[in-house]
C-alpha positions in Angstrom: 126.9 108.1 102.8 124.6 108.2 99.9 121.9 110.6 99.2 119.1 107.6 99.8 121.1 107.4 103.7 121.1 111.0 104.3 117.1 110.9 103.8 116.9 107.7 105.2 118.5 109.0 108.3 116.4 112.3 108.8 113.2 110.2 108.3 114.6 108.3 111.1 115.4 111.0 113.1 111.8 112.7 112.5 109.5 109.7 112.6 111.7 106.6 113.6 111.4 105.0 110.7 114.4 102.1 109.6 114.5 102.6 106.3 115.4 98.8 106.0 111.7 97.7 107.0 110.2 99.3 103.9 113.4 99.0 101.4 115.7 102.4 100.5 114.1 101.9 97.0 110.6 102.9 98.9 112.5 106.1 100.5 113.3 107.2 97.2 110.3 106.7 95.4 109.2 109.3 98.0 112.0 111.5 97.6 111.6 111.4 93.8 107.9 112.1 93.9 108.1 115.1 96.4 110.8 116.5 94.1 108.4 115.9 91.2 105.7 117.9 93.0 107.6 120.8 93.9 109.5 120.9 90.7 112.7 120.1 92.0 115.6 118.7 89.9 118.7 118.6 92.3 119.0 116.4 95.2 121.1 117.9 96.9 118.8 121.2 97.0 116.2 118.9 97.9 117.4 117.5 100.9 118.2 121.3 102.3 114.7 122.4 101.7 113.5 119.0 103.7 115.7 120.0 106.5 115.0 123.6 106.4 110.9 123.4 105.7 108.6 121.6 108.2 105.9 122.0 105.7 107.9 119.6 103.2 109.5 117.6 105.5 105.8 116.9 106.5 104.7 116.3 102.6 107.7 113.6 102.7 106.0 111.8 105.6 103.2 111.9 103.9 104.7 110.1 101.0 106.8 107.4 102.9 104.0 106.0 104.8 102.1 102.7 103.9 98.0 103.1 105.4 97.1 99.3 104.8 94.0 98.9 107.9 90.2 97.5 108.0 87.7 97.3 110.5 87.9 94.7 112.9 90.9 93.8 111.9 92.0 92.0 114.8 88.3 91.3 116.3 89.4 89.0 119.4 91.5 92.1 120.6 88.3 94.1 120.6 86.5 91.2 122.4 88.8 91.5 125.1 89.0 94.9 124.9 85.3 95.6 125.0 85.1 92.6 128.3 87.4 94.1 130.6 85.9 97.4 130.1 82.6 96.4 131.1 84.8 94.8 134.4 85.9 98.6 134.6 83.2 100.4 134.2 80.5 97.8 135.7 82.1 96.1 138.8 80.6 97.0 142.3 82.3 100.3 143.9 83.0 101.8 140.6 81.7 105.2 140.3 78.9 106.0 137.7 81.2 108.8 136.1 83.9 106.9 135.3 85.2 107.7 131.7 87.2 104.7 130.1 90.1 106.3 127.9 91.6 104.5 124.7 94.2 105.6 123.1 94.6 103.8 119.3 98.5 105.5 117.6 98.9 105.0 114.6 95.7 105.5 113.7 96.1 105.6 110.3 92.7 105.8 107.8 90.7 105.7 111.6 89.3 102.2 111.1 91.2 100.7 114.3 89.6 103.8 116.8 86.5 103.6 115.0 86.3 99.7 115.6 87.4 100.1 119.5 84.1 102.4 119.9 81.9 100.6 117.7 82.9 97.2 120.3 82.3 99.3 123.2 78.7 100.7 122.0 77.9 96.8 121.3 79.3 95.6 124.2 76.3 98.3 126.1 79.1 100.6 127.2 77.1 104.2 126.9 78.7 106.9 124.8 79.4 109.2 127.9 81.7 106.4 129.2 84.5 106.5 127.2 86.5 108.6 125.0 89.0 107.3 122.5 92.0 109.2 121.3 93.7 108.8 118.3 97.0 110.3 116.6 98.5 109.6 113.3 102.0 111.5 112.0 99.8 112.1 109.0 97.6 115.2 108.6 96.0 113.4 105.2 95.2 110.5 107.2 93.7 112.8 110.1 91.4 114.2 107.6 90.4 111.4 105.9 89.5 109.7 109.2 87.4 112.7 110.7 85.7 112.6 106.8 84.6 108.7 108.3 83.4 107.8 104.4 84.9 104.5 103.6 84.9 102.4 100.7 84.9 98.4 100.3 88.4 98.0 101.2 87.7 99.0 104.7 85.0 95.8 105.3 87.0 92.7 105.3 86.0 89.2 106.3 82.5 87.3 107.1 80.9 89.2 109.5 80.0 92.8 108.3 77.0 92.9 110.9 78.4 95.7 112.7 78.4 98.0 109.3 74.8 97.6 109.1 74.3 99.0 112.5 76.6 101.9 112.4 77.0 102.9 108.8 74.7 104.3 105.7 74.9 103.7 102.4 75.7 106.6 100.1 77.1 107.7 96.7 80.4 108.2 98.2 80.6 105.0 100.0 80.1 103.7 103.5 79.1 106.7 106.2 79.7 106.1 109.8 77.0 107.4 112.1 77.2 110.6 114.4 77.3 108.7 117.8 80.7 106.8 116.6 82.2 109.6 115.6 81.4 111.8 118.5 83.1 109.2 120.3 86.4 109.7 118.6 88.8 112.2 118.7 91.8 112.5 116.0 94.1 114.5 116.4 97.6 114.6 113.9 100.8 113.9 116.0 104.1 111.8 116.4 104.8 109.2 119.0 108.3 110.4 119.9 107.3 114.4 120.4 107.9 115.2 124.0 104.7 117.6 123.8 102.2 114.7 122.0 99.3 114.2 124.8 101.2 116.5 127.0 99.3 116.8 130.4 96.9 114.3 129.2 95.5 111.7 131.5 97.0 107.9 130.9 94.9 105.5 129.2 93.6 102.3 130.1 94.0 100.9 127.3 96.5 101.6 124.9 96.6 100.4 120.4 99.8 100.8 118.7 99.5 97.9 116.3 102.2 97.1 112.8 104.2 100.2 114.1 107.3 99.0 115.8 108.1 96.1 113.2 109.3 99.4 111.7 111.7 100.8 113.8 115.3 99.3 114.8 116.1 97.8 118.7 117.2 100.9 120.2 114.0 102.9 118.9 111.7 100.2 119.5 112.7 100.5 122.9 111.7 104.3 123.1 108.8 103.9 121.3 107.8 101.3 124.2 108.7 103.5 126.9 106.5 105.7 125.6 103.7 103.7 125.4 104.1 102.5 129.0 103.9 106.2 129.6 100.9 106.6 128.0 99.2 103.9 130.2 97.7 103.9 133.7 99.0 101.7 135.9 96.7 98.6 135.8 96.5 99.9 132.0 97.1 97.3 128.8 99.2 97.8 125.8 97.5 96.2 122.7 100.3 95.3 119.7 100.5 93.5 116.4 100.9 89.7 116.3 104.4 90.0 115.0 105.3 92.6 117.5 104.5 90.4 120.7 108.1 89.4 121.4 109.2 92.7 121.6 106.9 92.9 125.0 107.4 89.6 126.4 111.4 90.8 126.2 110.8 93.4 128.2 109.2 91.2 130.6 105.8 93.0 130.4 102.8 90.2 131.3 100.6 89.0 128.9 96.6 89.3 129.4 94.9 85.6 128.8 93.3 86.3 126.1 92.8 84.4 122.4 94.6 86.0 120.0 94.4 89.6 121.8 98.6 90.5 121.7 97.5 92.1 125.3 100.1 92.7 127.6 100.0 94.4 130.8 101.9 98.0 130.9 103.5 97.2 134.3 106.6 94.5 133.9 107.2 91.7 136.2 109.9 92.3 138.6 113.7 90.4 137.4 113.4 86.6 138.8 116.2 86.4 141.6 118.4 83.7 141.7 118.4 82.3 145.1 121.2 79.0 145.7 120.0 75.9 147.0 121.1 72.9 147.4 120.0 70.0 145.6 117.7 67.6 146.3 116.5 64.4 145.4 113.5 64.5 142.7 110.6 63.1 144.2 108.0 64.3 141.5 108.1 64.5 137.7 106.8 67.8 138.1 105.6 70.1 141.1 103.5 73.4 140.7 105.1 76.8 140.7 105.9 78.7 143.6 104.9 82.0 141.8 102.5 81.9 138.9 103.9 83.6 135.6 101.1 85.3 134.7 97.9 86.6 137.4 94.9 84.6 137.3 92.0 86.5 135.1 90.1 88.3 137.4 85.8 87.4 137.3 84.3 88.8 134.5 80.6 90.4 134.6 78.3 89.1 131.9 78.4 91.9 128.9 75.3 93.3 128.5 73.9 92.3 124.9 77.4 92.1 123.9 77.8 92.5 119.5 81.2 90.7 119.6 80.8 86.8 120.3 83.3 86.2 123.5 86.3 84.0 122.8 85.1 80.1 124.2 87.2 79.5 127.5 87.4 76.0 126.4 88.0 74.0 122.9 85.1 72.2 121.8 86.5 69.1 120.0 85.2 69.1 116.5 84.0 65.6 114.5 86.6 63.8 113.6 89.2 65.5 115.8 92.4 63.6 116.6 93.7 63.1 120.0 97.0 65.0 119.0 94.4 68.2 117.5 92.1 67.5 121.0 95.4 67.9 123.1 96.9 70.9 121.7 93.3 72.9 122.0 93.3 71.8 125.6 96.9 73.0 126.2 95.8 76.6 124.4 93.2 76.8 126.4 95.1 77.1 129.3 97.5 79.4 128.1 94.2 81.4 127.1 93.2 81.2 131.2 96.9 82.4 132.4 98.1 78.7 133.4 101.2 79.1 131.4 103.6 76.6 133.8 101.1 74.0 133.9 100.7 74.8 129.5 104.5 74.6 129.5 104.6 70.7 131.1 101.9 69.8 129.0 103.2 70.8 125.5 106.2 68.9 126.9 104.4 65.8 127.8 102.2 66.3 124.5 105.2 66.2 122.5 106.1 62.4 123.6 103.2 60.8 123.3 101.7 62.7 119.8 105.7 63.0 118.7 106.8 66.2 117.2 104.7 68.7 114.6 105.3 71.9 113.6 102.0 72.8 115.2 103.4 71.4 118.8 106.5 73.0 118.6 105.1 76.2 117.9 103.2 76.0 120.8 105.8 75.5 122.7 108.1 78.3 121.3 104.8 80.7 122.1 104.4 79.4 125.7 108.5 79.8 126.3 107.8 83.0 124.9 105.9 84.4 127.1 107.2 82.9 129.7 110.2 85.0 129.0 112.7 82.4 127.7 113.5 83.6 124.4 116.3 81.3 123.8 114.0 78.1 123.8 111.7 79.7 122.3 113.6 80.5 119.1 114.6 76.9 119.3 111.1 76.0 119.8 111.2 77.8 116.4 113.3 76.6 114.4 112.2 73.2 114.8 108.8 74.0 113.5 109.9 75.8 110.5 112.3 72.7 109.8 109.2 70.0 109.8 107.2 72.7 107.8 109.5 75.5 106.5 105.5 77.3 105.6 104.5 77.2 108.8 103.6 81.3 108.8 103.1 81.9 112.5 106.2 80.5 113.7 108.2 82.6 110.8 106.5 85.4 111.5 107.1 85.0 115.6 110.8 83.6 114.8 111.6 86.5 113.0 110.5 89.0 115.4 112.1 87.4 118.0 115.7 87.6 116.3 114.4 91.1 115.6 114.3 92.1 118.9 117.8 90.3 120.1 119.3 93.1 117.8 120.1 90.8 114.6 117.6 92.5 112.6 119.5 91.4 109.2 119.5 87.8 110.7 115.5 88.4 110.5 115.3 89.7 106.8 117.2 86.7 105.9 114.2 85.0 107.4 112.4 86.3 104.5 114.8 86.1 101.7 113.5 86.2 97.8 115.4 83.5 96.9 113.6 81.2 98.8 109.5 82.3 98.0 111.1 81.7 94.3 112.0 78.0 95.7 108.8 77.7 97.5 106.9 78.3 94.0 109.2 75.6 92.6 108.6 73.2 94.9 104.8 73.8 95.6 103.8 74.8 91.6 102.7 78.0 93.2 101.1 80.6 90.8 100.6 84.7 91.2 97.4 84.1 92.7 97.8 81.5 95.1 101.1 83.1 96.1 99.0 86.0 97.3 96.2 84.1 98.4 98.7 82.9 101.2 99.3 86.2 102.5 96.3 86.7 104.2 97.3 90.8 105.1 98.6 91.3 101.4 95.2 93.2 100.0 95.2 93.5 96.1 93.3 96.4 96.7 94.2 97.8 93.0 92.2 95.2 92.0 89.2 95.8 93.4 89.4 99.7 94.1 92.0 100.6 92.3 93.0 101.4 88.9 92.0 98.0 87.5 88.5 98.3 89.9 86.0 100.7 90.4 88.6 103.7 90.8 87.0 104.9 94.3 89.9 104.6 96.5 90.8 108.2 97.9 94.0 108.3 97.3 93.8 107.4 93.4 93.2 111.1 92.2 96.8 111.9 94.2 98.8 109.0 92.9 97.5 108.9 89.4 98.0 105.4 89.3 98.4 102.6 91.5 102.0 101.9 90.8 103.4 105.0 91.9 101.2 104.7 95.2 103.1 102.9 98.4 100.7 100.7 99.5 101.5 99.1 95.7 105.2 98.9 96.4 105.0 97.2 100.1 102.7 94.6 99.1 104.8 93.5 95.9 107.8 93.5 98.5 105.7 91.2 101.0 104.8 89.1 98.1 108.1 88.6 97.4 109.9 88.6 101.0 107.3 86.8 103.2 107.3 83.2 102.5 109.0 80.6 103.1 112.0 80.9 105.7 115.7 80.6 104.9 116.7 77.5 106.0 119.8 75.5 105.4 120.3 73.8 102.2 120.7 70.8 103.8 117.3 70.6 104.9 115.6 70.5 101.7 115.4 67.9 99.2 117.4 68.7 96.3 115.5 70.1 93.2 114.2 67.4 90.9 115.1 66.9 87.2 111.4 67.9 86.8 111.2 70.6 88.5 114.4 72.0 86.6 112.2 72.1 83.6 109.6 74.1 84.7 110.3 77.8 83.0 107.8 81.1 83.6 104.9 81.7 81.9 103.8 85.1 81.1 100.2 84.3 80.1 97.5 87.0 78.4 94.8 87.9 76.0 94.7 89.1 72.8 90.8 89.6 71.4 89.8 86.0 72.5 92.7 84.4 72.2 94.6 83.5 75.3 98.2 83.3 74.5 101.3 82.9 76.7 105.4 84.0 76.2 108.1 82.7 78.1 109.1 86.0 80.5 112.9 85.5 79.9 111.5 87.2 76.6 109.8 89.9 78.0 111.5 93.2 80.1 108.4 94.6 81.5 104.7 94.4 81.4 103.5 98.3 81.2 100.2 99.8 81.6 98.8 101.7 78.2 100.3 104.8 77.2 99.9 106.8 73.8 101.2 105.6 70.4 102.8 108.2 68.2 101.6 107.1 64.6 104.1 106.8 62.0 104.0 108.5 58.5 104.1 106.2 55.1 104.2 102.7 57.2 104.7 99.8 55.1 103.4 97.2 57.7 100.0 97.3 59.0 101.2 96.0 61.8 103.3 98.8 62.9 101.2 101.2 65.3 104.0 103.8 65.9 105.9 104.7 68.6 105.5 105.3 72.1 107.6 106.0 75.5 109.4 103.6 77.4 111.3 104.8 80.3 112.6 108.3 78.2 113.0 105.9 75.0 110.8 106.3 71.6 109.8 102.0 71.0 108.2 100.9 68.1 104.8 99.6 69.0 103.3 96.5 67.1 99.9 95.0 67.2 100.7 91.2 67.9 97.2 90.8 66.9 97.8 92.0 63.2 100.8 89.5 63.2 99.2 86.6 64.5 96.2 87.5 62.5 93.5 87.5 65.1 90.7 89.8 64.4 90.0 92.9 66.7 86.6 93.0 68.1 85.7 96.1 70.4 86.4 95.4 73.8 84.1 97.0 77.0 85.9 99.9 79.6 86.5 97.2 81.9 88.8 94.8 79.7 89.9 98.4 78.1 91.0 99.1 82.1 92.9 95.9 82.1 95.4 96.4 79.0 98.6 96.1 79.2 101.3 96.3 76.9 104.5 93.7 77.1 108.1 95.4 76.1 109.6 92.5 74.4 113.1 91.6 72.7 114.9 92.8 75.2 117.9 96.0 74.7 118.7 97.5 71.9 115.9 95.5 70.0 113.1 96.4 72.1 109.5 95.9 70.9 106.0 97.1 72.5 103.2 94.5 72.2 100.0 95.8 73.0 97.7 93.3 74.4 94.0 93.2 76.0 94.6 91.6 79.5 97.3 89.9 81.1 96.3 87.0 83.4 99.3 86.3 85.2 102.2 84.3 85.6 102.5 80.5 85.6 104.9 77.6 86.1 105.0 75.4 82.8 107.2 72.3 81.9 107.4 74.1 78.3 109.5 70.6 77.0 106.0 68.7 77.0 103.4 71.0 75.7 100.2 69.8 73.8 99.7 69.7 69.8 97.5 72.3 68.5 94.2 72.0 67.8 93.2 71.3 64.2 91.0 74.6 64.3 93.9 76.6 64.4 95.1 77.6 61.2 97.3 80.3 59.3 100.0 82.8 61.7 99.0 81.7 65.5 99.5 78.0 64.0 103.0 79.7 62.3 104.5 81.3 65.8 103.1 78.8 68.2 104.8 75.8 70.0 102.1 74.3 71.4 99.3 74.2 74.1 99.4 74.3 77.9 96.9 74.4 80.7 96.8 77.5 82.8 93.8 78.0 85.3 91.8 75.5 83.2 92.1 77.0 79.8 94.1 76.9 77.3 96.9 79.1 76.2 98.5 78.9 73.5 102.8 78.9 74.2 104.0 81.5 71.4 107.9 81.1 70.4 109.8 84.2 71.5 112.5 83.1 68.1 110.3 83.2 65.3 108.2 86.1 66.6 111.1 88.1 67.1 112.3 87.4 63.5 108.5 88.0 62.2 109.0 91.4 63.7 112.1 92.1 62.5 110.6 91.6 59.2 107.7 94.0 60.0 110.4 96.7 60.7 112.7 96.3 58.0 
């Protein structure tokens, strides 16, 4: 066993974690920058003091964890939530002093509590009728949540109404007012102590959302117990989208509600198989003797309710087609707890529309929850073979195999290999590769080190790159899209698309320029250069570090002979420099701002403009279209030999 598995296994034994949801080069990251702040330098000495301190075995935690949450992140869950606690707390017979309990775990930043009793206060629910709990494993997160000042990361999406009512503007960021946060308790815990909530009274509703997509089948199954613990009787567990398999599995009920990943915290009693004989079929189809799922009970009206309800029926849109019209009607009554009657429909909608991946995904949902989870991943499949993008059914495909115990059968849902293909195929770019991952935030963008710098935890990590939440999107860039499916079922690459090569595309003054990035080994943030004594080129800076290594650092400017004009903090925020040549012949290029990477045919580019004259004309190929300008392609050869000349 490595020393990566021996950490691997105590943060599994600690928190639960599988190390092979985040990557083992995530767990030692952590390792690596715990040993950094304590000034360790032997591993082995390291994982003792772990094992032997609580404190540090803490400060690992601490390290390991990804906090990615907004408010309202989910909002129909909080519709939901917030209706059938006004059923609760409002029906006839139901005491005046009843106290609604909600527990939310993780509870990361505290956006998720914080949105449960902002929908409650909405929904006319009074402040001394409910209390939510919340627990995080993370005593950083606990204080930064009880802090309630939140930045621009934490309001997401259209509808920021509710951020008017309940926060205030300051030169720190967004404060949350006093009643919301009297209305929340944090408190710093882990879900699998024996003593967390100990003597506490259940809950009636229960949020543990994006946790157990972390942990492995036998501690998923703990980590559900525990939750049903947790939980009155008639209480509901509220999970992530991609976690809903993992319930319906285990036989728990769903609620009937949109997009709410509700189940009940009771499960359904093991069908019995009773022999009969058979008889003749007189019907194509007969109702259910025992419904799957109870009938919602009546719901009271909510009183000046914030949160718009979810529509109990579709409401055909102009222009609808019959196929679109159908499939809203057949949600709709899955949405009302009809699932047999949904079932026979998707069935019968399937041979008159014909198949879509749309329809079939439907159908694996409904089998779903019906408890069928071998049609369903058939269901599936066939989706992602008629559109192999088709996100929801990947995501609930992959969750499913998940839960069936072939977890590496899942990853290989989300292989590398094939969001590479996908780009190929699609002429995807950086952007639009992350624009299709909806929960990927590029949050060093906008508060990060290439935004305003007011994310909290910017001052501890120095820079984004060494921060976690950095590492787990790039891997969910990467790993998310689309399924692995068999060769077979592809079209073979084109001749065209074979030409297509990878376009490292930046600016230098106001020049936008682009390299080929099989010539480039890394694109680096600024550092300092070390200037040389007696330099015969102009063009030689110095030195600087790369990775432990002195590189000679070279203004590509100089070379190309593009003049220098001052540039503002913000493009002075955004410079990068490229480490060109590759070993043993390494070369920094400093440069103002890299844009991104592109997929060019570089075998047809355009002639360059007459305007361009002297060294650019010298080192360039030709001119390409990127994100509708121009760049300018440089050749990798020819600059290499210019600056093997500059260094000579």
């Amino acid at each position: 066993m490595t020393l990566v598995d021996e950490f691997s296994a105590l943060l599994k034994r600690k928190m639960g974690l599988d190390s092979g949801s985040i990557g083992k080069a995530a767990v030692e990251r952590a390792v690596r920058h715990r040993m950094g702040a304590v000034n360790a330098t032997d591993e082995y000495d390291y994982l003792i003091r772990v094992q032997t301190s609580p404190t540090e075995m803490q400060q690992l935690i601490e390290a390991v964890i990804v906090p990615e949450t907004w408010f309202f992140r989910y909002p129909e869950s909080q519709t939901a939530m917030a209706g059938l606690a006004c059923e609760r707390l409002f029906a006839a017979g139901v005491a005046e002093d009843r106290v609604l309990r909600v527990l939310s775990v993780p509870c990361s930043s505290g956006e998720e509590p914080y949105s449960i009793a902002m929908a409650l206060l909405d929904a006319g629910v009074p402040a001394a009728r409910f209390q939510v709990d919340a627990v995080d494993i993370s005593q950083r997160m606990v204080e930064f949540a009880q802090r309630a000042v939140y930045g621009r990361n934490s309001f997401r999406g259209d509808d920021l109404a509710y951020r008017d009512r309940h926060f205030t503007e300051t030169a720190d960021g967004y404060q949350l007012s006093a009643m919301v946060r009297e209305g929340v308790r944090f408190q710093q815990g882990n879900l699998f102590d024996a003593n967390l909530l100990l003597g506490a009274a259940p809950y009636d509703f229960v949020f543990c959302r994006n946790l157990l997509i972390y942990f492995d089948t036998a501690t998923q199954e703990r980590a559900v117990q525990v939750l049903r613990r947790f939980t009155r009787g008639d209480g509901i567990i509220f999970v992530g989208p991609a976690e809903t398999s993992l319930l319906t599995a285990r036989r728990l009920p769903i609620v009937p509600a949109a997009r709410s990943f509700a189940f009940l915290a009771q499960a359904m009693p093991p069908p019995v198989e009773v022999f009969t004989p058979a008889k003749p079929i007189v019907h194509a189809w007969t109702p259910p003797r025992r419904p799957v799922a109870p009938p919602p009970p009546a719901r009271l009206p909510l009183p000046h309710a914030a949160i718009p309800p979810v529509p109990a029926a579709p409401v055909e849109a102009p222009g609808a087609s019959r196929a679109d019209v159908s499939l809203r009607q057949i949600e709709a009554m899955a949405d009302q707890g009809r699932l047999q009657e949904a079932l026979v429909q998707c069935r019968v909608h399937l041979e008159v529309h014909g198949a879509s991946a749309d329809a079939l995904h439907l159908l694996g949902l409904l089998q779903d929850a019906a408890g069928d989870a071998r049609e369903a991943q058939a269901a599936y499949r066939k989706a992602l073979y008629l559109d192999p993008t088709h996100r929801e059914a990947l995501l609930h495909l992959a969750a499913l195999i998940a839960s069936a115990g072939d977890v590496e059968g899942a990853r290989r849902l989300q292989a590398p290999a094939d969001f590479r293909r996908a780009q190929r195929e699609r002429r995807l770019d950086v952007s639009e590769s992350i624009a299709l991952l909806s929960e990927v935030d590029d949050c060093w963008n906008r508060i990060g080190i290439r935004g305003d710098k007011s994310c909290g935890q910017l001052s501890g990590y120095v820079h984004c790159r060494n921060c976690p939440v950095y590492a787990t999107a790039a891997k969910r860039i990467l790993d998310r899209l689309p399924p692995q499916m068999d060769v077979q079922d592809h079209e073979p690459v084109t001749s065209e698309s074979r030409r297509l090569s990878s376009l490292l595309v930046f600016r230098l003054s106001r020049e936008w320029l682009g390299l080929p990035t099989r010539a480039l080994d890394e694109v680096a943030s600024t550092r300092m250069i070390l200037t040389l004594p007696h330099r015969r080129d102009p063009a030689v800076l110095g030195v600087t570090n790369v990775r432990g290594t002195l590189t000679v650092c070279v203004s590509l400017a100089r070379l190309l002979g593009l003049d220098s004009p001052p540039v503002d903090t913000r493009e002075r925020a955004a410079a990068r420099m490229l480490i060109f040549g590759g070993a043993g012949r390494a070369v920094v290029l400093p440069v103002d701002e890299v844009e991104g990477i592109h997929a060019v045919d570089l075998d047809v580019l355009e002639p360059l403009p007459a305007t361009v004259e002297g060294a650019s004309l010298k080192y360039s190929r030709g001119v390409v279209r990127c994100a509708d300008r121009s760049v300018g392609v440089l050749d990798e050869s020819l600059l290499m030999q210019a600056l093997e000349r500059s260094l000579a």
